[in-house]
N, C-alpha and C positions, 0 to 999 in steps of 0.2 A: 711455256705456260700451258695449264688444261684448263681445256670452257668447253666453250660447245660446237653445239654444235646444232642429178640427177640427169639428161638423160641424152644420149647419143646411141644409137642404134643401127648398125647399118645393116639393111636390106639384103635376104639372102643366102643362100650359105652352100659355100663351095668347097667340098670334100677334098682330101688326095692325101695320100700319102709317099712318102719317098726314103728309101731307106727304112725307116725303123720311127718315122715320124707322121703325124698324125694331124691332119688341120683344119682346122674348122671358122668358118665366120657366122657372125648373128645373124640371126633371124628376125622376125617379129615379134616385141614382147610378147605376143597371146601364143609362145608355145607351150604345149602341154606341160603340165607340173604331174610330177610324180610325188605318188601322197598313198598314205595307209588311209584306207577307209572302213566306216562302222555302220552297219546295218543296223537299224533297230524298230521293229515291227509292231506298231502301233496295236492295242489287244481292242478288239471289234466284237462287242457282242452278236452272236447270232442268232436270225432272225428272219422272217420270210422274205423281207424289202429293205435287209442293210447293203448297205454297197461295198464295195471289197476297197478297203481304206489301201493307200500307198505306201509301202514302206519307204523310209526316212532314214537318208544314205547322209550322212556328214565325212567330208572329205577334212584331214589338217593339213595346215601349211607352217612353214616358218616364215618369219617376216626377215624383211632388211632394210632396217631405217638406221639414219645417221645417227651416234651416241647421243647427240643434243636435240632429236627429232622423235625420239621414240617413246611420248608421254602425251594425256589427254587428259581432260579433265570432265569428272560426269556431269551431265546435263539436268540430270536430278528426273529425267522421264520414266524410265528402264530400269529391273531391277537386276542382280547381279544374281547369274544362278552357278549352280555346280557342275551344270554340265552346260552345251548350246541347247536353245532352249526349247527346241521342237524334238530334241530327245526327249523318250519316256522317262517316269518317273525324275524331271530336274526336279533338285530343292534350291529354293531360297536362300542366298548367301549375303544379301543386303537387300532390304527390302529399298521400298518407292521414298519412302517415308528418308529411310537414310542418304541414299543418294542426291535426293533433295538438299539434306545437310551438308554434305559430301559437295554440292555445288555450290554451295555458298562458301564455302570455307576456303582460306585464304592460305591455311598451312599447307608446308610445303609437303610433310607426310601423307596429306589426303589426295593428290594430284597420281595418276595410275601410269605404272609401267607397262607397256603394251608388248606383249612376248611372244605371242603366236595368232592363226587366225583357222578360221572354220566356216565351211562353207556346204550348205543343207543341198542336195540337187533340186530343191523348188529354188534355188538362187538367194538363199538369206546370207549373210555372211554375220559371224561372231566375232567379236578380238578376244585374245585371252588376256585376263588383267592383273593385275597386283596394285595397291598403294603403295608407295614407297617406304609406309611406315610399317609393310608387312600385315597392318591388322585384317585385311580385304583382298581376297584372290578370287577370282574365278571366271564365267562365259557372259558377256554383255552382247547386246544387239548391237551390230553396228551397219544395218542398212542393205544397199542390196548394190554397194561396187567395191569391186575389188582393192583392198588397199594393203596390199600384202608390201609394196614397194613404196609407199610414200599416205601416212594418217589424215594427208589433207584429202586424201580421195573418201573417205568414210563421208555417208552418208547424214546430211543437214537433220538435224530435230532427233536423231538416235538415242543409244545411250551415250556417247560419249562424244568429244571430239577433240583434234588435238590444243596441243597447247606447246608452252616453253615452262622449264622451271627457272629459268634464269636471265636478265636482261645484263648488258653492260653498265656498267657506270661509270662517271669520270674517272680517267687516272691519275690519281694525285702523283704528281710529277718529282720525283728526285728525293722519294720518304723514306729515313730511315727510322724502324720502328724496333723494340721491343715486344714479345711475344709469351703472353703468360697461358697458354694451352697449347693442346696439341694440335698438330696439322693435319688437315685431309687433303687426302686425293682431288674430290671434289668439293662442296659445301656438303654441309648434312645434309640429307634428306632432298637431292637438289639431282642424285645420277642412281640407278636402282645397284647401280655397284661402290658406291661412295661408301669410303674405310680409312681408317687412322694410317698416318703413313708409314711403312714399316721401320722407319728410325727410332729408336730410342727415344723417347721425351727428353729424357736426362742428357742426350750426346747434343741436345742443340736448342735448350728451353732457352740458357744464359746466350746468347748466342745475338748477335744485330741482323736484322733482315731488313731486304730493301724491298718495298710495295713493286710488283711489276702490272699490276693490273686489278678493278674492281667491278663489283658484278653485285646487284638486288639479288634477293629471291622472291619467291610470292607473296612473300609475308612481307618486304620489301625492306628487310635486315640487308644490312652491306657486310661482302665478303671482301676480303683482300687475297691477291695471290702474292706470295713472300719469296724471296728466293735469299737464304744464309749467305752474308757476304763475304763468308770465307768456306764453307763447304758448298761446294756447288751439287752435289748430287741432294743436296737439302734442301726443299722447297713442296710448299705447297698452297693450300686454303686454309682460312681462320677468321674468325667471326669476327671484324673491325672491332666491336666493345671490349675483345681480348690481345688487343694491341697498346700499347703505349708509347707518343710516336718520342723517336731521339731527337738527335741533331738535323734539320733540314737543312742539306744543301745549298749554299747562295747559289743562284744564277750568275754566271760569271759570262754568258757566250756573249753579251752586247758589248765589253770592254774590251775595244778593238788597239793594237799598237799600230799609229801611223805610220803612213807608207812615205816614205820618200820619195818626189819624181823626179825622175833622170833629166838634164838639161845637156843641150848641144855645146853650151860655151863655158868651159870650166870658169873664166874670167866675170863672168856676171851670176853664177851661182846664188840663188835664196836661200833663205831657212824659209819658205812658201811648204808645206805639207799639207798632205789630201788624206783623207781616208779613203780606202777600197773597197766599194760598194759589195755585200756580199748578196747573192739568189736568198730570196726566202723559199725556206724549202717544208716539206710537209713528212711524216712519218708512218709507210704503211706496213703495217704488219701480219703477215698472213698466216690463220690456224690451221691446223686438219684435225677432227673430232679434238677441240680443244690443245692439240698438242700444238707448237712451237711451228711453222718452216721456216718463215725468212722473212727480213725487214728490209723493204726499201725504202730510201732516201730520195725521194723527188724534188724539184722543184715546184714550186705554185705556178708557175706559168704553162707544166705541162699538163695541170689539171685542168687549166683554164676552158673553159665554153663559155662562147658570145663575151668573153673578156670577163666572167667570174670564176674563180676554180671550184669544181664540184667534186664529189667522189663520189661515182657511182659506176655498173660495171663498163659501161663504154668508156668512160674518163681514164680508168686504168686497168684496159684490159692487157694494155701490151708489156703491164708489171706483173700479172698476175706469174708464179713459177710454172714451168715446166710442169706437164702431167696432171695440172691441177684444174679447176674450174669455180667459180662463183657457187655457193647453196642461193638456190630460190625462195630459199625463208624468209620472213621477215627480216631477222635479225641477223643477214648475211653479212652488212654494210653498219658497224659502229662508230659513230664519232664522238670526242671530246670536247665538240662545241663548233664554233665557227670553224671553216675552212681558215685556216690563219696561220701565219710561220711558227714553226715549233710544234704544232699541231698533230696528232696523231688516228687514226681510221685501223680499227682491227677487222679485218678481214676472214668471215669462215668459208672455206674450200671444202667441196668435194672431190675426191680424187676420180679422175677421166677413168671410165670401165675399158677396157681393152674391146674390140669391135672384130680381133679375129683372134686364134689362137691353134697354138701348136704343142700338142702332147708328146711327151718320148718315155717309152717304157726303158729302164737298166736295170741291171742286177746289181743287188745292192753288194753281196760281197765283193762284185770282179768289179762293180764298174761299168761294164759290158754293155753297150748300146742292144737294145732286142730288136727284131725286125716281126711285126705281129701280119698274122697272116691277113685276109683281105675279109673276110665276116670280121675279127678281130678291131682291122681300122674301122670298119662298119659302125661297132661298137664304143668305141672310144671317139667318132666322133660327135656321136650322140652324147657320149657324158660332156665333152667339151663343151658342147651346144649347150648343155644344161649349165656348167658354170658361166657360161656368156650372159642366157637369160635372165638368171641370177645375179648377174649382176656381181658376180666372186671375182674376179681376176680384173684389179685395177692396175692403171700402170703407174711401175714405179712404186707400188705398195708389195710386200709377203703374201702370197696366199695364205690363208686359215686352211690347216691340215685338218681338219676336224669338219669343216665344208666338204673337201673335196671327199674325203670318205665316204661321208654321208653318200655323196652321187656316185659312187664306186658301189656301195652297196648296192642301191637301188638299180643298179646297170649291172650288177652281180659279174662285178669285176676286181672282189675282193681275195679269189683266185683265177688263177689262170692256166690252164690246163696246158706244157711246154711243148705238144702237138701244135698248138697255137703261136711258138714264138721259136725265134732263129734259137732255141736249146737242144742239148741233146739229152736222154734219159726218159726215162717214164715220170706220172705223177703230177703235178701241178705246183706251180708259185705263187707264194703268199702275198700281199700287199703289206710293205712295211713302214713303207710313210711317201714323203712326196718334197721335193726340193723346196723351202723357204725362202732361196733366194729369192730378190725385189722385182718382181714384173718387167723385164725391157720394153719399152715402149714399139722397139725399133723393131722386136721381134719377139713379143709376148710367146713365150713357153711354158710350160708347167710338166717337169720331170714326175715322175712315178718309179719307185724304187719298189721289185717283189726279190722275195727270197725263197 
């Protein structure tokens, strides 16, 4: 299923390399960020007793919030301009008057995607925005702390602050539905990448689909997630009033066949039968950025505290998967009603960031393990570091090839000069991509292929 959707750090960081390998542990989140910055020179008329104005240095950042974490809603204070707004010459891109409306408003198009941030050197900080409905982009105030890692840290009374586009709602249990429109990805207007699913309408409009889960929006319309119960790579979102349900399911699990007990004396045999008490059990099922991991089957008794079962992280943390962790949001922990047998709790995870890591340069045609000289590992392990602090390299997750460049760039290790690497020849190697394998937990690496 897709819905929706922080922090371990360890102290430190200890260099080496060995062979042709390269390692590195975290540091402190407050290490330097590498960012393009823009001058721009306030114009000062002159005069016998004007003072020499400061120039006004804005640094950007990318941000990294969780798919389901990465939206705010305007506070109606602030207006939206074209650039951040202690640059010369910003215009107006929604005035006071609108974001005022914009904060009133319940639709889920007017609710903003937050894409990047800016930060003035007098210490302002900007987010960059969009609506979802695309009418509204541009630089809003958002106070004066860093919230490039997490929208809860923006500043109280700004212009904006976070929000959710989406809540759970009950799951109607065992529905098989008819489906008269087409599918999304996610709801409309609900994820700033939410799009028609790439099936054919026609490969699966006639088709019966079973409810796996329901979700409000802001507007507080119910969505269903569907999943074809015969094509399985078919499945998505669709607005509950464009369902029509089929046949429901009987409940058949409480219609138990009697057990027969065993007796010592074949001679005095009964027809005496018992039934065999079954565990009431409970149903948790756990997301990452709305996607699917794994459902477990508990008991009620192992949730139990002071003899009532709860779910909350300490009740079952010792179900939670591998590599994974509890989100701090709100809406981490969903339930379907009372803790009770048959009962269900959707669970959102973030996945655990890797706390060291180990880079290896290869040639991509041979294969070839490189051994980089010692300025070299110098170098690479500062890029590592940067993907540590950023928080890129989870375990058990892919890296994003498109990350790790970016910090390749910036470390202008997008070639490499083979004076620098166990090669022989003149000239330098290119960077051509970087191993997507899934992060080992046991020994987080992140390969580098140049040519």
């Amino acid at each position: 299923m897709q819905s929706f959707l922080k922090k371990t750090v360890y102290a430190g960081l200890t260099l080496f390399a060995l062979g042709s390998l390269a390692a590195v542990n975290t540091t402190t989140a407050n290490a330097k960020k590498h960012v393009t910055t823009k001058r721009v020179a306030k114009k000062v008329k002159k005069g016998k007793h004007t003072k020499k104005q400061t120039k006004v240095t804005v640094a950007y950042y990318k941000v990294h919030f969780a798919e389901n974490a990465a939206y705010a809603k305007s506070n109606g204070v602030v207006s939206i301009m074209n650039k951040p707004g202690k640059l010369g010459n910003a215009k107006v891109v929604a005035n006071k008057a609108t974001m005022r409306r914009l904060a009133k408003s319940k639709l889920p198009e007017n609710v903003f995607h937050v894409y990047g941030m800016a930060k003035t050197n007098t210490g302002l900080y900007y987010a960059h925005v969009v609506t979802l409905g695309g009418k509204y982009r541009g630089w809003i105030y958002a106070g004066k702390n860093d919230f490039q890692y997490n929208l809860d840290n923006i500043t109280k009374n700004t212009g904006i602050s976070a929000t959710r586009t989406l809540r759970y709602g009950a799951n109607p249990r065992n529905v098989n539905v008819k489906i008269l429109d087409k599918l999304w990805t996610y709801p409309k207007f609900s994820r700033y990448n939410a799009r028609v699913v790439s099936h054919k309408k026609a490969s699966y409009i006639n088709d019966d689909f079973v409810v796996e889960s329901a979700v409000y929006n802001t507007r507080g319309w119910l969505y269903y997630y569907v999943q074809d119960t015969k094509k399985k790579s078919v499945n998505g979102w669709i607005y509950s009033g464009s369902t029509t349900a089929r046949n429901a399911k009987k409940d058949t699990k409480n219609k138990k066949t009697p057990a027969k007990t065993p007796t010592d004396n074949k001679q005095t045999q009964t027809n005496t039968t018992t039934t065999t008490p079954t565990p009431s059990t409970y149903n948790l099922v756990f997301k990452y950025n709305g996607n699917f991991v794994s459902t477990k089957v508990v008991n009620l008794s192992d949730l139990s505290v002071n003899g009532t079962p709860v779910v909350t992280p300490d009740s079952i943390a010792k179900f939670i998967p591998s590599n994974y962790q509890i989100t701090t949001d709100a809406n981490a922990i969903n339930t379907d009603g009372p803790i009770v047998n048959g009962g269900t709790a959707i669970i959102n995870l973030n996945a655990v960031p890797a706390t060291r890591l180990t880079i290896a340069i290869k040639q991509k045609d041979t294969g070839a393990l490189l051994t980089p000289s010692s300025d070299l590992v110098t170098t690479l392990n500062e890029a590592g570091q940067d993907l540590l602090n950023q928080k890129l390299v989870l375990n058990g997750q892919s890296i994003n090839s498109n990350a790790v460049k970016s910090i390749l760039t910036n470390r202008n290790l997008l070639s490499i000069d083979q004076s620098k690497l166990s090669t022989s020849g003149a000239g330098s190697l290119q960077f051509v991509g970087v191993d997507t394998t899934a992060i080992d937990a046991s020994n987080p690496t992140v390969t580098l292929y140049y040519k």
